[in-house]
C-alpha positions in Angstrom: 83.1 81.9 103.9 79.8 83.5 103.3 79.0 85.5 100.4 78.5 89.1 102.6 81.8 87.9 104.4 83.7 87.9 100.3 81.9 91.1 99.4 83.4 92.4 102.9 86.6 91.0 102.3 86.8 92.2 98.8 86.1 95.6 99.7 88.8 95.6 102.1 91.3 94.2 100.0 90.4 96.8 97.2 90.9 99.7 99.7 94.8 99.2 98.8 96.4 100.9 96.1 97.5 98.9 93.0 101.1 99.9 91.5 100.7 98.1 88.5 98.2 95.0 87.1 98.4 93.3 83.8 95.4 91.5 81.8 95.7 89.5 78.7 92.6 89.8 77.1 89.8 88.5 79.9 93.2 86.3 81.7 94.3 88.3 84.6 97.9 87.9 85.1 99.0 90.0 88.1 97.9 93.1 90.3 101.0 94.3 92.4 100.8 96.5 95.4 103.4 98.2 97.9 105.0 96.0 100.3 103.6 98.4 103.1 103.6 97.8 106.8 99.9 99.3 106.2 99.2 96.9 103.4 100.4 94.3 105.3 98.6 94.8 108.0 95.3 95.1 105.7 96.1 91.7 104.1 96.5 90.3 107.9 93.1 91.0 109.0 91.9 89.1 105.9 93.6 86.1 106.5 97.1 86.4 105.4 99.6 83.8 107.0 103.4 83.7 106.5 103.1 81.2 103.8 100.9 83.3 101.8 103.5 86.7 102.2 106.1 84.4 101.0 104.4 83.7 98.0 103.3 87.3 97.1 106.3 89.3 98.3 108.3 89.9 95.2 112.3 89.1 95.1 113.2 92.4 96.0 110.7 93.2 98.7 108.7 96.2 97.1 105.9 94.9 96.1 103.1 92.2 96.7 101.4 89.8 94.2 98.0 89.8 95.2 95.9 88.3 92.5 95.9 84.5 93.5 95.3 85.8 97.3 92.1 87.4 96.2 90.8 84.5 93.9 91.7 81.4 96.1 91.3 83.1 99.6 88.8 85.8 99.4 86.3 84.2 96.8 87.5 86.8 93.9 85.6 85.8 90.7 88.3 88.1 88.9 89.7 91.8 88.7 88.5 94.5 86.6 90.6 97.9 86.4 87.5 100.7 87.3 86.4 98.2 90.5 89.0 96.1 91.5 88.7 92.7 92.9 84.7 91.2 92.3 82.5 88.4 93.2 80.9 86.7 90.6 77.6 88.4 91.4 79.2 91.6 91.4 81.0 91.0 87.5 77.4 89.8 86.5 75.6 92.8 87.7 78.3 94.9 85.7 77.4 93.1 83.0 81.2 92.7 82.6 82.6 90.6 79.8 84.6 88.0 81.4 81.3 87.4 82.8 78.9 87.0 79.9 81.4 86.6 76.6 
C-alpha cells in the first residue's frame, strides 16, 4: 500500500470515535471504539476481514481493539491522543517524541 493510500486510510480510520486508549509512556497499549454497525462498516472499507473482527471485538461485544489493525494493516507508525492514528512522516512533522526521543 502506497504512502497517499495509508495517509487515506488513516484518516478514515481516525474519523471513528475512541471510547478509551491507554499509553505507557511512548508504548501504546490499546485504543478501543464502539462495536458499531457504522464503525464496522468504516473498518470494512479499509480492509477488515472476519478474522481481523474476531481479534478486535472484545468478550462482551461493546467495543473494538483497534490499535494492532492500524499498525499492521493500515501502515500506523503509532497513535497520539490530539491526532489519532499517524504515519511515520506524519509523527516526524509533529515533531512528536516517540518520533525523535
Amino acid at each position: 500500500m502506497g504512502f497517499f493510500q495509508n495517509m487515506l486510510n488513516l484518516n478514515k480510520l481516525n474519523s471513528i470515535p475512541v471510547t478509551e486508549y491507554s499509553c505507557m509512556g511512548d508504548e501504546l497499549e490499546y485504543v478501543f471504539v464502539e462495536n458499531t454497525d457504522e464503525n464496522r462498516r468504516t473498518l470494512r472499507k479499509l480492509g477488515m476481514t472476519a478474522d481481523d473482527y474476531g481479534q478486535m471485538v472484545s468478550n462482551d461485544g461493546q467495543t473494538m481493539e483497534i490499535s494492532y489493525f492500524a499498525l499492521d494493516r493500515l501502515g500506523a507508525a503509532g497513535w497520539e491522543k490530539d491526532y489519532g492514528f499517524l504515519t511515520y512522516n506524519d509523527a516526524k512533522r509533529l515533531n512528536l517524541d516517540w518520533v525523535n526521543p
